[in-house]
C-alpha positions in Angstrom: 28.3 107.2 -209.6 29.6 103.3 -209.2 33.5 102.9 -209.8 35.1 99.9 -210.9 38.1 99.3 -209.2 41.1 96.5 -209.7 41.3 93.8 -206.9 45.0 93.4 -206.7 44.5 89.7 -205.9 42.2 88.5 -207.9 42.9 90.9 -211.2 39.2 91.1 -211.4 37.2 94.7 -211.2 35.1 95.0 -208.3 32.1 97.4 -208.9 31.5 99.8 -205.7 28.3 100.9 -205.0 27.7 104.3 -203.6 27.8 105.1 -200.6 24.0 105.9 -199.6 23.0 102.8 -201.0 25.5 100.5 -198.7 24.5 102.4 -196.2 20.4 102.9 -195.8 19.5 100.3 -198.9 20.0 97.7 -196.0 18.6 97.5 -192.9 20.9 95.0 -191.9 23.8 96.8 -193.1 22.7 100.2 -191.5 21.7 99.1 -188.2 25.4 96.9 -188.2 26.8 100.3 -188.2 24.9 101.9 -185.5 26.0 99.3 -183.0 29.9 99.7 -183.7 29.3 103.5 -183.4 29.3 102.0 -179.6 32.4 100.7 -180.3 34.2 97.5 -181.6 31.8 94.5 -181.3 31.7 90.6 -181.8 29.9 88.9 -185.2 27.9 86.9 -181.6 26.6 90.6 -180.8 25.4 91.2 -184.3 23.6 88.2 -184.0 22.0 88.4 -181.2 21.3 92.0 -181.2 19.2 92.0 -184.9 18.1 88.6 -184.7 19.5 87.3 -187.3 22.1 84.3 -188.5 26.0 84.7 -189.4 25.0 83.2 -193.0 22.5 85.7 -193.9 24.1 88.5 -192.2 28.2 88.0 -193.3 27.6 89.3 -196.7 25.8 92.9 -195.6 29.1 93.1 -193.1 31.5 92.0 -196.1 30.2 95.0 -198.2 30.4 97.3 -195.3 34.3 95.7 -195.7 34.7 96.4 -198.9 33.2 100.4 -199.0 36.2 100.7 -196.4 33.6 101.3 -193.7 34.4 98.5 -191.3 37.2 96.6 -190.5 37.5 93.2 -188.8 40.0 91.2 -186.7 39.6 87.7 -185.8 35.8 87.9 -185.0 35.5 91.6 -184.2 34.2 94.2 -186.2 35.0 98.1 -186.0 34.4 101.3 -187.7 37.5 102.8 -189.8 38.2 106.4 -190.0 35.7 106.9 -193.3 33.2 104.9 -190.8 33.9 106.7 -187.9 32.9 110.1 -189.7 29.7 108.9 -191.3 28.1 107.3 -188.4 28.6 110.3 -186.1 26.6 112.1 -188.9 23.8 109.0 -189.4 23.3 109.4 -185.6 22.1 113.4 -186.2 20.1 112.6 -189.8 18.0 109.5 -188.6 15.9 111.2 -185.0 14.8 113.8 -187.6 14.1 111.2 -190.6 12.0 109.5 -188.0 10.6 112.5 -186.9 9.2 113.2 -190.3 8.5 109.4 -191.2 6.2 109.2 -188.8 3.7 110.9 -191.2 5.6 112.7 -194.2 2.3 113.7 -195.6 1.1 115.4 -192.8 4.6 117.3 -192.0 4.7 118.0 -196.1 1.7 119.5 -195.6 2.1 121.9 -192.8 4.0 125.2 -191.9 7.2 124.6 -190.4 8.7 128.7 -191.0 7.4 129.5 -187.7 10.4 127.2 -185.8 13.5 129.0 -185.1 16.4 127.4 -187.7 18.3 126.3 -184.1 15.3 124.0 -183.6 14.7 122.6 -187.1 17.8 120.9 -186.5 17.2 119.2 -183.7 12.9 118.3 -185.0 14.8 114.5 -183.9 13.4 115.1 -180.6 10.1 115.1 -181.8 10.6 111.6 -183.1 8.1 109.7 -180.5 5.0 111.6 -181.2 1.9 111.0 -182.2 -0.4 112.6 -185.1 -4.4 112.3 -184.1 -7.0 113.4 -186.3 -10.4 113.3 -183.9 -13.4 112.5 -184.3 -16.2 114.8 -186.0 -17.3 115.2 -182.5 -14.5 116.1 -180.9 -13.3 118.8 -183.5 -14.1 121.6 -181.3 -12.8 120.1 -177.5 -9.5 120.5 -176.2 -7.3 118.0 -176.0 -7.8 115.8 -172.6 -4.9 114.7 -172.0 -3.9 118.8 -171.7 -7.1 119.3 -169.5 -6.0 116.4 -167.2 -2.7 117.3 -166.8 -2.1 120.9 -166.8 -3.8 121.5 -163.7 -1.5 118.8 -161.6 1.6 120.6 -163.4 3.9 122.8 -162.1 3.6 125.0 -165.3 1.5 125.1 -168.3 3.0 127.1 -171.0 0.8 127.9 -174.4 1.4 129.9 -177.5 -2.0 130.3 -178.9 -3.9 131.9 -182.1 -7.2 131.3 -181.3 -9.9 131.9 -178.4 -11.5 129.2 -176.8 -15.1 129.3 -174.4 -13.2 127.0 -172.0 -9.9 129.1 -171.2 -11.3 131.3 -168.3 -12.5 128.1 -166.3 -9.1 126.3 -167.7 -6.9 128.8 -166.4 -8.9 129.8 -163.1 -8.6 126.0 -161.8 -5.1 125.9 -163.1 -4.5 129.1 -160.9 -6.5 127.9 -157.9 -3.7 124.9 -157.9 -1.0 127.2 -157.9 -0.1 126.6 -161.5 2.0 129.2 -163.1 0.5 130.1 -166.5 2.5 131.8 -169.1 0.9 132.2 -172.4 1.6 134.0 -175.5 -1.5 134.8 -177.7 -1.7 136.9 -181.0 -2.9 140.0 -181.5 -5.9 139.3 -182.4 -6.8 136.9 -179.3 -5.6 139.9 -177.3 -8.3 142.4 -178.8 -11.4 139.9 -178.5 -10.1 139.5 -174.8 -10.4 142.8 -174.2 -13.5 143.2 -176.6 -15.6 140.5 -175.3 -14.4 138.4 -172.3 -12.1 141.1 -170.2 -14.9 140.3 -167.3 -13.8 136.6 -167.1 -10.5 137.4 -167.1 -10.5 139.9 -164.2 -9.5 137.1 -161.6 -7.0 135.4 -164.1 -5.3 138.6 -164.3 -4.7 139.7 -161.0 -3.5 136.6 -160.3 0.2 136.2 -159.7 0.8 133.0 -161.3 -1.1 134.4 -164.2 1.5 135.7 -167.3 0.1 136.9 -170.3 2.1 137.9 -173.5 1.3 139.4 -177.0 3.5 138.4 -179.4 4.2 141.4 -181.7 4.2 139.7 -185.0 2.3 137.1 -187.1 1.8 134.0 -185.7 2.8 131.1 -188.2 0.9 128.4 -185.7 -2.0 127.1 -184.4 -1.0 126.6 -180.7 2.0 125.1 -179.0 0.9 124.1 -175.4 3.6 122.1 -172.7 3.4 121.1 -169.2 5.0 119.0 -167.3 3.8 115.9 -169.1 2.8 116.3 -172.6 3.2 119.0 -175.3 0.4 119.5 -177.8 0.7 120.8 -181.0 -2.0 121.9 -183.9 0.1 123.5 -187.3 -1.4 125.2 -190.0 -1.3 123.8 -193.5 0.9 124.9 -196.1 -2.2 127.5 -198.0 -2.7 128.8 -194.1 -5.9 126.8 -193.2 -6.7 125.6 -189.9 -5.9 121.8 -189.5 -7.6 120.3 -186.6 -5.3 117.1 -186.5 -3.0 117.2 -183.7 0.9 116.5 -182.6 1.1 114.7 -178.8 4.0 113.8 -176.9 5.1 112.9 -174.0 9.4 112.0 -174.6 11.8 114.2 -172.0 13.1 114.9 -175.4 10.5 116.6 -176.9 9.4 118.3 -173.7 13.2 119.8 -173.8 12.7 121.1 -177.0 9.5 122.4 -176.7 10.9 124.9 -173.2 13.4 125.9 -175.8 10.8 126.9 -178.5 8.7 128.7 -175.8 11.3 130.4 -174.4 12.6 131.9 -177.8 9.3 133.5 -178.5 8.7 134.4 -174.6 12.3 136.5 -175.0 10.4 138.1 -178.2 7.3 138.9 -176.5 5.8 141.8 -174.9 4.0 141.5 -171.7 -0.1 142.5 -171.0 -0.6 143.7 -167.6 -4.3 144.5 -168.2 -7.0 143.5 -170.1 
């Protein structure tokens, strides 16, 4: 709602526009915020800092002024109380409108009920990744940068719903580079293991750095792999279809957040000591 208030100075009624608007409707306006959040700063910082001049910028910080978001004395600008408490919450809302503004569609698109709630929150961290669709002939390959890296990694951890020719070979030269493998397939991966492939899997399994897991209820996902370099991730889409696009990263941040996802569902987990 806009509210017309009484200058005391001028008589005249000065319309205030709501608060959202002052705040994201200008880039200039928003990103002048974000740098007091660091703490009082000179008009010379603005300037410098969003390239910009003091004639085209004074009017965005003037409105800032007026919503009672900004104070100034002499040429310094800082945040008031009101300011203070919306910045702090700008700085948590905008990692995860990145996050999702990366590629809205795709995100709209795909299952998301399979992260724990303590991890939606924090979906900021998965701000710098990438969304790759490949190529017709690359639809059935795994990814290379995974291949590439996992085996120089200290760990490769995977939560996976599918089987894949290439995993006995993958995890036998991860193995034979003293990799420690933990992965967490579904049911279902489990019983064509032990259907159809237990014989390639005789030497993963008596490995020691070998760690297999069931997970005892439906898997939401596609597969969720991390090492100590990138973490991959393929979703399924909203109807429950397989989606071949891809999520890559390679951010500390997301890697963080990626140990904590895996370690939820390792904790939920129940170990598979034969095959």
């Amino acid at each position: 709602m806009v509210v017309a208030l009484k200058d005391i100075n001028t008589g005249c009624a000065t319309i205030k526009r709501p608060l959202l608007d002052v705040i994201f409707a200008s880039e200039k306006r928003k990103n002048v915020l974000l740098l007091l959040h660091e703490g009082p700063q000179e008009m010379n910082t603005f300037l410098m800092s969003l390239s910009t001049t003091r004639q085209s910028l004074l009017p965005q910080v003037r409105i800032l002024e007026d919503h009672h978001l900004v104070n100034h004395y002499n040429d310094t600008y800082e945040l008031t109380t009101i300011g203070k408490l919306i910045v702090d919450e700008m700085f948590s809302l905008l990692p995860i409108v990145e996050t999702f503004n990366t590629d809205v569609d795709y995100w709209g698109t795909h299952q998301l009920d399979f992260i724990p709630s303590s991890l939606l929150s924090k979906m900021g961290k998965l701000k710098d990744c990438t969304i790759t669709t490949p190529s017709f002939e690359d639809v059935f390959e795994l990814n290379d940068e995974i291949l590439k890296t996992s085996p120089i990694s200290s760990v490769h951890y995977g939560i996976v719903t599918f089987f894949h020719p290439l995993f006995p070979d993958f995890f036998s030269r991860m193995i034979s580079n003293n990799v420690n493998v933990y992965m967490i397939l579904s049911h279902d991966v489990i019983d064509k293991l032990k259907t159809d492939h237990s014989a390639l899997f005789y030497e993963v399994m008596n490995s020691e750095l070998f760690h297999l897991f069931v997970y005892p209820e439906q898997l939401s996902l596609m597969a969720v792999v991390l090492n100590d370099y990138y973490v991959f991730m393929r979703l399924l889409k909203n109807n429950g279809e397989y989606d071949n696009t891809y999520i890559l990263c390679s951010s500390e941040e997301c890697l963080e957040w990626v140990k904590e996802f895996f370690e939820h569902y390792l904790n939920n987990s129940i170990p598979v000591t034969n095959i």
